[in-house]
KOLKOL-167751 format. One line per 4 residues: for each residue z negated, y, x negated of C-alpha. Coordinates in pm, whole numbers, m for minus. Layout:
<recs>
Z,Y,X | ... .
</recs>
This chain:
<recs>
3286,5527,m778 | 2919,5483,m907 | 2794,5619,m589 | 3049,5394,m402 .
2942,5098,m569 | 2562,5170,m521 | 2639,5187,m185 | 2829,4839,m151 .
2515,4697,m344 | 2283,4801,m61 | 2434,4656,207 | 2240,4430,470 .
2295,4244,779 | 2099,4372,1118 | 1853,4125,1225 | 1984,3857,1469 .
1695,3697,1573 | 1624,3947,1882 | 1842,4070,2140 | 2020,4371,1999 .
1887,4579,2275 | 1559,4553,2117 | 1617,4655,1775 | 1663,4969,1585 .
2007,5133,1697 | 2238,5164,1391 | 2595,5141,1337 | 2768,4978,1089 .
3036,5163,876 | 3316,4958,791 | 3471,5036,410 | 3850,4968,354 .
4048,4717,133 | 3982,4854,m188 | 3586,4787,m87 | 3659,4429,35 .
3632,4599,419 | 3249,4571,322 | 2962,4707,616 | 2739,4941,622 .
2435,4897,839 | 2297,5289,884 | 2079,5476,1087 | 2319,5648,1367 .
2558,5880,1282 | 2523,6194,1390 | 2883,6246,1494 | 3003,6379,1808 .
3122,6289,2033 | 3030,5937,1911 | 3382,5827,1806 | 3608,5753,1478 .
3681,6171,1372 | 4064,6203,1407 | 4183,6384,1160 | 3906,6288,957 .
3743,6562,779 | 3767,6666,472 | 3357,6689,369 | 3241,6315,269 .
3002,6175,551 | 2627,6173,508 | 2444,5859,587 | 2126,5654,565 .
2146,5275,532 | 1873,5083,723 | 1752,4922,431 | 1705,5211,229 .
1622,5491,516 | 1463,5700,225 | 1821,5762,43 | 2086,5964,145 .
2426,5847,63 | 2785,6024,75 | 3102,5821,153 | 3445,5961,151 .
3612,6015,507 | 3931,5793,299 | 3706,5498,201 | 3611,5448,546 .
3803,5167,782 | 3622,5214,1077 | 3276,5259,1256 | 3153,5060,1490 .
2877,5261,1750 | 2585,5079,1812 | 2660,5146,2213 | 3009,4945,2133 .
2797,4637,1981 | 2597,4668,2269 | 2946,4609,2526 | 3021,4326,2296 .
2695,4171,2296 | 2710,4218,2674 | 3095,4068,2687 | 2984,3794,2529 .
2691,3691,2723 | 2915,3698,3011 | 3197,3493,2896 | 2908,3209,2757 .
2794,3230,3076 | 2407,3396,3002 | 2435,3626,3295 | 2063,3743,3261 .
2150,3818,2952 | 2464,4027,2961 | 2331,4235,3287 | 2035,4345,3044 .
2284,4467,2758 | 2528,4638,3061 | 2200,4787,3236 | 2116,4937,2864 .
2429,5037,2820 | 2457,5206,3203 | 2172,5363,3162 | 2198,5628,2823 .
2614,5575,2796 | 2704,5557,3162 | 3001,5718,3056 | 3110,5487,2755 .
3510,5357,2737 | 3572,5023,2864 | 3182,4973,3038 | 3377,4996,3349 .
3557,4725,3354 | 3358,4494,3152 | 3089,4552,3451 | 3339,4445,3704 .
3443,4117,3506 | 3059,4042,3443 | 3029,4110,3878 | 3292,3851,3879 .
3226,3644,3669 | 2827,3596,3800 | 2984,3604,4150 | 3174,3277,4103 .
2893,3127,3878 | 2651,3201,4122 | 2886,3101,4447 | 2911,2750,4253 .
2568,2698,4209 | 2550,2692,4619 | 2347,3046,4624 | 2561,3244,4844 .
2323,3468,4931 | 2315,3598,4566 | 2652,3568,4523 | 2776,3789,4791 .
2518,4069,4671 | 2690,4023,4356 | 2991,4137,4495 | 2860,4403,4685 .
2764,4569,4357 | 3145,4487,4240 | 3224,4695,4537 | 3047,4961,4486 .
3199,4991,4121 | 3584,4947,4247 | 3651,4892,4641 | 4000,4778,4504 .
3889,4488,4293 | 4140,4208,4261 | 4054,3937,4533 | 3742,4087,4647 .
3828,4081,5053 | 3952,3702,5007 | 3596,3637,4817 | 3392,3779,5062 .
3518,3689,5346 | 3528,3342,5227 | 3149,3359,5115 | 3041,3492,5441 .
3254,3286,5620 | 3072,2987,5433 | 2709,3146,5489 | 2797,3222,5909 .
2865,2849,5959 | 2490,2714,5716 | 2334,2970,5944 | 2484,2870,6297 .
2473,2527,6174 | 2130,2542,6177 | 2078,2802,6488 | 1965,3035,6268 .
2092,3334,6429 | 1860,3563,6266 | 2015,3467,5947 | 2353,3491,6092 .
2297,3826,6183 | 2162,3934,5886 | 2524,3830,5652 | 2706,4037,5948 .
2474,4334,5862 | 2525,4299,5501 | 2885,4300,5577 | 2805,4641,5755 .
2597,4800,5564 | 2775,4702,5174 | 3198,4673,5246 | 3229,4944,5481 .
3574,4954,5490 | 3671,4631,5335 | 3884,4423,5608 | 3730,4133,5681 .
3907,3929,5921 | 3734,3587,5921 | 3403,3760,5922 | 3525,3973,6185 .
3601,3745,6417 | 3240,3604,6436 | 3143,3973,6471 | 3373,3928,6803 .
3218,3601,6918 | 2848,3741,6901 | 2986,3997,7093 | 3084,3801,7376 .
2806,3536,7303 | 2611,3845,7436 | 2775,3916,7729 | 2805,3548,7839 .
2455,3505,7771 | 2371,3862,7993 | 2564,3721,8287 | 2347,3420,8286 .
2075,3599,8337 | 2188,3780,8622 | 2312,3540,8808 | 1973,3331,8737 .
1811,3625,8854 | 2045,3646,9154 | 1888,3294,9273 | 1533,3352,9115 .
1557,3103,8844 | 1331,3347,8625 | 1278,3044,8354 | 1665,3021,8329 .
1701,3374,8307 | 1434,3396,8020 | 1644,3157,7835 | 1926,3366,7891 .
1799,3670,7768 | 1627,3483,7437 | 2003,3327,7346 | 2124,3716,7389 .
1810,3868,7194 | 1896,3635,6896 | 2298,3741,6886 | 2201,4090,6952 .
1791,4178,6889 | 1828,4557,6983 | 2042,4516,7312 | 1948,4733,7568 .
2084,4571,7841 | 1883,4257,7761 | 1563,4436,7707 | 1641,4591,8074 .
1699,4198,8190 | 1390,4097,8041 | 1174,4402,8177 | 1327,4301,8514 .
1208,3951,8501 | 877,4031,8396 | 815,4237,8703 | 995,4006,8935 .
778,3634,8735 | 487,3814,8495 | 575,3521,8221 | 465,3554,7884 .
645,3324,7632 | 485,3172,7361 | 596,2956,7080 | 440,2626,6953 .
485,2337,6737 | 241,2090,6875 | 290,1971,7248 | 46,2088,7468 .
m193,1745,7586 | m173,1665,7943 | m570,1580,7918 | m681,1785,7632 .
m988,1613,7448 | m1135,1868,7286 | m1208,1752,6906 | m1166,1969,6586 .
m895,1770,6468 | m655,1795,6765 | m526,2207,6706 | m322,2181,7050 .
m582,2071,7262 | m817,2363,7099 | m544,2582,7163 | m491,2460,7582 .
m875,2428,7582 | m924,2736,7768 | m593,2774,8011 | m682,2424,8144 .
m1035,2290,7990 | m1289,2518,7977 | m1662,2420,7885 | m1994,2498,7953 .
m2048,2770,7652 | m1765,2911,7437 | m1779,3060,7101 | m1697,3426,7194 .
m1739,3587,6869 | m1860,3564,6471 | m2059,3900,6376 | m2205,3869,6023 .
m2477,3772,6220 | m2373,3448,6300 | m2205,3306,6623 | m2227,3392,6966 .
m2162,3193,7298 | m2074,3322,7611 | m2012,3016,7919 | m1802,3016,8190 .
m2058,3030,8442 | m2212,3348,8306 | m2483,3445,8070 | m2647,3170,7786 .
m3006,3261,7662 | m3253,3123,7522 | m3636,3212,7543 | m3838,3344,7284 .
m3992,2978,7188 | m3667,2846,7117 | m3786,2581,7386 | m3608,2627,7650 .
m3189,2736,7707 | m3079,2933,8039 | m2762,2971,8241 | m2724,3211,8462 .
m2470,3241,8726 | m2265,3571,8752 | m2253,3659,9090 | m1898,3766,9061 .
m1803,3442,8930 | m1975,3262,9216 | m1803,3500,9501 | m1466,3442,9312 .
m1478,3036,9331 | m1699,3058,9652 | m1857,2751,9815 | m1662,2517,9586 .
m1891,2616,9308 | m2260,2512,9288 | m2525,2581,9054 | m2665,2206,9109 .
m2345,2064,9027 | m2375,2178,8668 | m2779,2076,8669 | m2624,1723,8758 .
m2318,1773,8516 | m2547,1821,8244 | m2817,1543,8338 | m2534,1320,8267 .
m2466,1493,7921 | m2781,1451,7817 | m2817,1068,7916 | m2757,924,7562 .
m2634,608,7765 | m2388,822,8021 | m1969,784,7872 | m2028,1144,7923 .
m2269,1191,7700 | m2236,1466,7423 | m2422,1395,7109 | m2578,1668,6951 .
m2632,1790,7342 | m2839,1468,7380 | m3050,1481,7063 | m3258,1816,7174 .
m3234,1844,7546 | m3505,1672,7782 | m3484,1811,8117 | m3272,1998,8310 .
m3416,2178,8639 | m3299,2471,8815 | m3577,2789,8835 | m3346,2962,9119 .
m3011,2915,9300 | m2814,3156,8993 | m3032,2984,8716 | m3002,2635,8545 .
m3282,2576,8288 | m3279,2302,8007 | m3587,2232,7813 | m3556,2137,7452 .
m3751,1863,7261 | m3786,2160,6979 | m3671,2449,6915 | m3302,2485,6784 .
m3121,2746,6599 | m2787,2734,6842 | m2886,2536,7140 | m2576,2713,7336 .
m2340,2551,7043 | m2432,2199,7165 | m2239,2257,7482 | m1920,2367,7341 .
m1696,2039,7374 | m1878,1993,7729 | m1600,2002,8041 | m1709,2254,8301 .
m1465,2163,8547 | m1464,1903,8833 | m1757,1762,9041 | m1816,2062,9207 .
m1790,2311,8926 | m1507,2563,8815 | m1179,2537,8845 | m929,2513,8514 .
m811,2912,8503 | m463,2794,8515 | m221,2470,8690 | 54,2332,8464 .
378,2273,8524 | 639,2087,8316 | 964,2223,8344 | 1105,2026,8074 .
1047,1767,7772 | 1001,2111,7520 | 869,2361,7758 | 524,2355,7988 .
446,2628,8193 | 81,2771,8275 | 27,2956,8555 | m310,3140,8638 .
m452,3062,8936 | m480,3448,9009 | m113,3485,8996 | m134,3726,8756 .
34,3582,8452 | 204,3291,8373 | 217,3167,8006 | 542,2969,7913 .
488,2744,7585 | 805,2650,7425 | 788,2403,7176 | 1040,2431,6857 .
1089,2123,6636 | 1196,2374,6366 | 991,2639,6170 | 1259,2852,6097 .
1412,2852,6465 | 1081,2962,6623 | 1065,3246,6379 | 1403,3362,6463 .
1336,3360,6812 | 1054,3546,6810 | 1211,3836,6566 | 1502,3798,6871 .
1285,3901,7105 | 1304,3540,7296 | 926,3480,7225 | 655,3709,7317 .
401,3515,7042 | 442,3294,6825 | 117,3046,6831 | 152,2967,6452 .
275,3149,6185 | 340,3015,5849 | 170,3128,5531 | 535,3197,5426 .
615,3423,5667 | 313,3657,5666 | 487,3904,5357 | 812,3930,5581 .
586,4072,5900 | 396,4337,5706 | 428,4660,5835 | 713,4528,6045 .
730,4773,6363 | 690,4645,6715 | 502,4345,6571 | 101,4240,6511 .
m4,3962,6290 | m335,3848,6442 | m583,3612,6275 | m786,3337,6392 .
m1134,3384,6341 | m1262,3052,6195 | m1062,2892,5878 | m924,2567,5895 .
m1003,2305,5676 | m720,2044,5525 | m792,1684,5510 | m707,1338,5482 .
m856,1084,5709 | m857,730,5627 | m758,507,5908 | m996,209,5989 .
m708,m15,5991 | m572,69,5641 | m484,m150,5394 | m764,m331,5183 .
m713,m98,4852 | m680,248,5046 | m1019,214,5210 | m1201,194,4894 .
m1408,455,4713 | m1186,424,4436 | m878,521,4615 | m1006,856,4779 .
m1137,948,4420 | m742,889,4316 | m648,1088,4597 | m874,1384,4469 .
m786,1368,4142 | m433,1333,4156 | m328,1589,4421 | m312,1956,4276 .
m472,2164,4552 | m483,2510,4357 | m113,2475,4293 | m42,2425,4695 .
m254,2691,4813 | m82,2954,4551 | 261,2804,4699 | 185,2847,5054 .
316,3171,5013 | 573,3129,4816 | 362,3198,4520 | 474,3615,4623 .
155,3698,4777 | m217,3617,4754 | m342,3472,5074 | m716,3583,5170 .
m946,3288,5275 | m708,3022,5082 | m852,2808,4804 | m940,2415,4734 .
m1217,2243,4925 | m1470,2034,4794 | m1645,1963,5178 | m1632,1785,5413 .
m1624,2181,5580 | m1487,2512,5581 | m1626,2757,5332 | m1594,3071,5548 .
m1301,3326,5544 | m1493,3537,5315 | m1816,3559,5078 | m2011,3689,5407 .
m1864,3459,5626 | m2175,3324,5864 | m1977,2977,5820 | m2076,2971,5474 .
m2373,2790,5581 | m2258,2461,5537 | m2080,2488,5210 | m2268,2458,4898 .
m2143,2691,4616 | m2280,2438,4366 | m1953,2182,4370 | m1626,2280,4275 .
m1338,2067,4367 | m1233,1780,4150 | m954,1887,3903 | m643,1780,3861 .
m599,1480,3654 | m280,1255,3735 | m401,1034,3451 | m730,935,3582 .
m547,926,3959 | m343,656,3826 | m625,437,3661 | m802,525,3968 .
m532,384,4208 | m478,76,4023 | m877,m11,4026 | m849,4,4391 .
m599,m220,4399 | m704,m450,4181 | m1108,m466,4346 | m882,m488,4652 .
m690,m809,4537 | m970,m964,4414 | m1153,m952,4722 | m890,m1097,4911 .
m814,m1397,4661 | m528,m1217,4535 | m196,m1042,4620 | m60,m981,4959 .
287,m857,5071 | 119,m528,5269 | m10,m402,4890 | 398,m410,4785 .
450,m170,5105 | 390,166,5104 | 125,357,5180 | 184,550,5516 .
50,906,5557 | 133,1020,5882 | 122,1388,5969 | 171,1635,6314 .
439,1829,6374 | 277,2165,6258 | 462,2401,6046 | 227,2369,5673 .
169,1975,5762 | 518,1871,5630 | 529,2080,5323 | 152,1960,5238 .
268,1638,5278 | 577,1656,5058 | 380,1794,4793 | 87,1481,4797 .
384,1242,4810 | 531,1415,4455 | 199,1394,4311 | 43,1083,4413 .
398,920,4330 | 367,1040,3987 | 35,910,3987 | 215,536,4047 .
149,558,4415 | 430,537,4663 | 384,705,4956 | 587,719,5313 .
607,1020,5521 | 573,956,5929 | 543,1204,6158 | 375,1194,6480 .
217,1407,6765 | m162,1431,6722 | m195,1216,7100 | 19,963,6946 .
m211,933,6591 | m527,944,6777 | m452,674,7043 | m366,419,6764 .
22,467,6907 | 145,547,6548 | m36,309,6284 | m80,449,5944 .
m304,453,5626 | m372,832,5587 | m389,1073,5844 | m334,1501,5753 .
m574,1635,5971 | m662,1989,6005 | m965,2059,6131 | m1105,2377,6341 .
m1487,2340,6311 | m1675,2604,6561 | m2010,2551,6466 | m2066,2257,6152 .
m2471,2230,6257 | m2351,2077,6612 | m2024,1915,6470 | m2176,1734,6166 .
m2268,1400,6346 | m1949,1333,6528 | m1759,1390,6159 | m2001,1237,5942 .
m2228,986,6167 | m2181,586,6175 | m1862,690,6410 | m1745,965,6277 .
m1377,1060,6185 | m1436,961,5850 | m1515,636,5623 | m1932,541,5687 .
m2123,709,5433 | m2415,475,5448 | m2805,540,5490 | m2804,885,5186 .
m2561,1043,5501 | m2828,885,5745 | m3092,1016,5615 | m2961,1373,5539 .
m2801,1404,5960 | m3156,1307,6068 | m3360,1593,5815 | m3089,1822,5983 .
m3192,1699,6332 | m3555,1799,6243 | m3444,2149,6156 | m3622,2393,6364 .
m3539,2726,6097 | m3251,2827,5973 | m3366,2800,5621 | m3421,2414,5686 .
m3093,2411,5803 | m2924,2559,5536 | m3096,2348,5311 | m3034,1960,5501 .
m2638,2100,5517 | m2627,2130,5173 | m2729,1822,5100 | m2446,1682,5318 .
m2204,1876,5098 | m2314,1693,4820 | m2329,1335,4982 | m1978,1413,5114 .
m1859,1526,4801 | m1969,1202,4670 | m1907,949,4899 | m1553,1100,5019 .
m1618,1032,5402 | m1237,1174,5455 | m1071,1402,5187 | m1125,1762,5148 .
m811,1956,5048 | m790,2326,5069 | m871,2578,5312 | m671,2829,5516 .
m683,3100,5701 | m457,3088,5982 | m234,3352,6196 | m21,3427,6486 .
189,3718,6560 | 298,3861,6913 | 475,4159,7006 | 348,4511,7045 .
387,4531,7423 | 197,4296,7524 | m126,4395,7597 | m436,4241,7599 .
m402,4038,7325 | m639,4026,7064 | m551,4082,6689 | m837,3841,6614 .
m981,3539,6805 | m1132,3217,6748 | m917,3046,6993 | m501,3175,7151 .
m579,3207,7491 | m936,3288,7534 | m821,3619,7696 | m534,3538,7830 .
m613,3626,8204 | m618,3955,8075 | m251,3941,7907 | 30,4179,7994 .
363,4289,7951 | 435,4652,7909 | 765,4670,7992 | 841,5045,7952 .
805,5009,7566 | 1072,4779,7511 | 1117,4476,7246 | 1140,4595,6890 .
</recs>
């Protein structure tokens, strides 16, 4: 009994304040009645298997108690009520979770458990009541997704669960119609392949029975197309085959429809957010009229490429050089190009086009082209020479935004054709290709069509989507060549307080731009070329970027301070007030900050409406096409721009000028645009750019945001396409189909 009661006097609880998963396994020896049913907490028994010994043996058992691991002890086998096995605390640690509702919880203790006792009585069962259990929870909570992988894994542990075919079919059932609700039919596919590949063998009749309809969604869809075919209504057969594609992706007979088509109308579909202009103007802030630019409004000189180097222009016409002065810019005619557009094109057409650009007083002047150049004479019948007031670093640059079509000169490459209020057809006047743009209202549609196989490329892929296209077969993720740049523009008819200094300050400090660019993806992936702006231009894509030029690494972006945002906000409109003699009903309105329809503008704006509404300022969302925002059409406060900026040296007057897109910056911005005028090295340049970083920076002419690097993706067969480009379609005479590979 002296042992005994040494014993009693040592015992000690287990620690509670960490899961019991994490401590020190023990079990706990439980002493009968005539020791008040007292526990033991020991180091594991070393009794096998791990159970109460029946009959109990006759030696006394051996054990270490966890407060006094040094000691040995001896109990009799007849003082001993029972022993409870650490792996049996574990199960009712795990059963308790459950039934509290701590799922995390519980499928830690069960995965424990699974993992070194996978054979332990009653883990079973209590596995398939946690499945359960989380199922419902989870179903509740409106994540169906979750909740029918949850009972998948109940599946897999008993096929013949209680009310598992009623639970999934209704789950499915529920996620089918959210899916087809929202013509997701990529997602609706992907519950019926879930259904395939986890319940084989579980009858599903509600979920069957959509199986059916996709079925003959298919083969109504297939018959369309034939009989479109049948009267050569290829766009109606495309849209045939798409519908069919996105019920079944890997139908054979559709891909056979499709290849047929192509041969019979080369098409290549294409899939965009932003409507294509009817009369593209080509500015950096209008991304559909950059994209169009080259089907229907090609200019003078082109940015072809961007080598470390630094850019290079190609023209329309032919060859751009420059002498060795620097004085003196050449174009000169291919001959091929001539023979192709014969008599209709003339060499002293452009001479004459480009007198007119360089008349500071012509409406078709072009600025920066009209700062350098003085004459313009042609030196032979395939040569147009300009001479240059000094020389320039990228004379050929000034010439990018200039039209080369009409009054004698080229042609556009292609004719459009509206075929309906979403879709606009571009046909090349070679009749080799045809490019089909239809425009989707919906991000998530436009992805699933082109996964379906109903899009050839899609024209803008979102940051979001770029982990979920990795490695994907039959499919290549391309990547514009010059980063984009994020802004807000401040209208010139805004109200009093929002075009203040104050304001845009507010603006910077109380939107978090490092938070948006990490959530662009999702916050799974890190996105190359993505970070916060402080410029009034891109930084580059990368530390060697060419582009880098005009960013100076010397400012970093305001931080986030809501706090001063909100002091910020209500200095603006009190200076605002007080200018106008006090208080007028348009500052109780408010403030409008209209966006495009492309696929990051809405979430961007969503997130500066959160934040600059904490901040105490209310903001209203409107949405408009970039025609309708430019033209005055929509009226608003705040514009999102994005802006595409080919070359800033050529660029920076039109942004930053008396006219420019943004707020005046006075005579420091003056000043600092004409030094960069007198630039003859690039040194000087680098230098005068700079210095309109840090003016910009200051004055806030619009409002830098972040920076992103932007992709498309289009489908392995077509050829021609390449994986990185400054603009969509600058080689898209050379597109095609290769129809004996198939859609992936």
């Amino acid at each position: 009994m002296a042992l005994l009661f040494g014993v009693l006097m040592s015992v000690g609880a287990a620690p509670a304040a960490e899961r019991l998963i994490d401590q020190v396994p023990y079990d706990v020896v439980v002493l009968d009645r005539a020791n008040d049913f007292a526990e033991l907490s020991v180091y594991p028994l070393a009794i096998e298997p791990r159970r109460m010994p029946e009959p109990r043996p006759s030696e006394p058992l051996s054990l270490r108690l966890t407060d006094r691991p040094s000691e040995e002890f001896e109990v009799s086998w007849g003082a001993v009520e029972e022993i409870k096995f650490f792996e049996n605390l574990v199960l009712e640690e795990a059963q308790r979770l459950a039934s509290e509702g701590e799922f995390d919880g519980a499928f830690e203790h069960l995965d424990w458990l699974a993992q070194r006792y996978p054979r332990l009585a009653g883990l079973g069962p209590t596995i398939q009541k946690f499945l359960r259990l989380e199922a419902v929870a989870t179903f509740k909570e409106g994540d169906h997704r979750r909740a029918l992988a949850i009972l998948a894994s109940l599946y897999a542990q008993d096929p013949q669960a209680p009310g598992l075919t009623a639970a999934v079919d209704a789950i499915s059932l529920r996620m089918l119609n959210s899916y087809l609700g929202q013509r997701d039919y990529g997602g609706a596919r992907g519950v019926l392949s879930t259904l395939d590949a986890c319940f084989t063998g579980l009858p599903l009749p509600k979920s069957d029975s959509w199986r059916k309809r996709f079925e003959a969604g298919v083969d109504r869809e297939l018959g369309a197309a034939r009989a479109a075919i049948g009267q050569k209504d290829f766009h109606r057969a495309r849209e045939a085959i798409a519908r069919a594609r996105q019920l079944k992706p890997d139908s054979a007979e559709a891909q056979a429809l499709a290849d047929e088509v192509y041969r019979l109308n080369p098409t290549v579909v294409v899939g965009v957010f932003r409507p294509a202009p009817h009369e593209p103007k080509l500015r950096c802030d209008h991304p559909a009229a950059l994209r169009v630019g080259p089907l229907v409004a090609p200019t003078i000189t082109r940015l072809e490429a961007y080598p470390p180097s630094g850019s290079v222009y190609a023209s329309v016409f032919g060859e751009v050089l420059s002498d060795d002065s620097g004085g003196r810019l050449f174009i000169d005619f291919d001959p091929a190009f001539v023979q192709t557009h014969g008599s209709q094109l003339s060499p002293y057409a452009l001479a004459r086009r480009l007198l007119r650009l360089a008349d500071p007083d012509s409406e078709q002047a072009i600025t920066a082209f009209s700062r350098i150049a003085t004459e313009v004479r042609m030196e032979d019948p395939t040569r147009v020479s300009i001479g240059l007031r000094k020389p320039h670093v990228k004379p050929a640059a000034t010439l990018a935004t200039a039209p080369a079509t009409g009054d004698g000169l080229a042609k556009p490459p292609f004719v459009r054709q509206d075929r309906s209020e979403s879709i606009a057809a571009f046909s090349a006047r070679s009749g080799e290709v045809t490019i089909e743009e239809r425009r989707f209202e919906d991000e998530r549609e436009a992805f699933s069509a082109f996964l379906g196989g109903g899009l050839h490329v899609l024209s803008e892929l979102a940051p979001w989507r770029l982990e979920r296209l990795t490695d994907r077969a039959g499919v290549v993720v391309g990547t514009y060549r010059l980063p984009t740049l994020h802004a807000l523009v401040v209208s010139p008819d805004a109200r009093a307080d929002v075009l203040t200094s104050e304001f845009r300050r507010a603006l910077c400090y109380g939107i978090s731009r490092e938070r948006f660019v990490t959530n662009l993806s999702g916050g799974r992936v890190s996105l190359e070329g993505y970070q916060a702006a402080s410029g009034p231009f891109a930084a580059g894509a990368s530390l060697t970027d060419p582009l880098r030029y005009a960013y100076s690494e010397r400012i970093s972006p305001r931080s986030f301070t809501p706090q001063l945002a909100a002091i910020l906000a209500s200095v603006a409109r009190t200076k605002a007030e007080k200018a106008a003699g006090g208080s007028s009903p348009a500052m109780k309105e408010p403030i409008v900050l209209a966006h495009d329809t492309g696929p990051v503008a809405l979430r961007a704006c969503e997130l500066i409406r959160a934040q600059m509404t904490a901040a105490g300022v209310e903001i209203e969302l409107r949405e408009a096409n970039v025609e309708s925002l430019l033209s005055g059409a929509v009226p608003y406060d705040l514009r999102y721009a994005e802006l595409s900026v080919e070359e800033p040296l050529t660029a920076v007057a039109d942004l930053l000028g008396p006219e420019g897109l943004g707020v005046d910056c006075g005579a420091a911005m003056r000043m600092a645009l004409d030094r960069l005028d007198n630039a003859d090295a690039w040194t000087e340049v680098n230098l005068a750019m700079q210095e309109i970083h840090e003016i910009a920076h200051d004055q806030l002419p619009y409002v830098p945001l972040w920076q992103t690097v932007d992709h498309y993706a289009y489908r392995e067969e077509l050829g021609g396409v390449d994986p990185e480009c400054v603009r969509l379609y600058e080689n898209s005479a050379g597109w095609r189909l290769n129809t004996s590979r198939g859609a992936r």
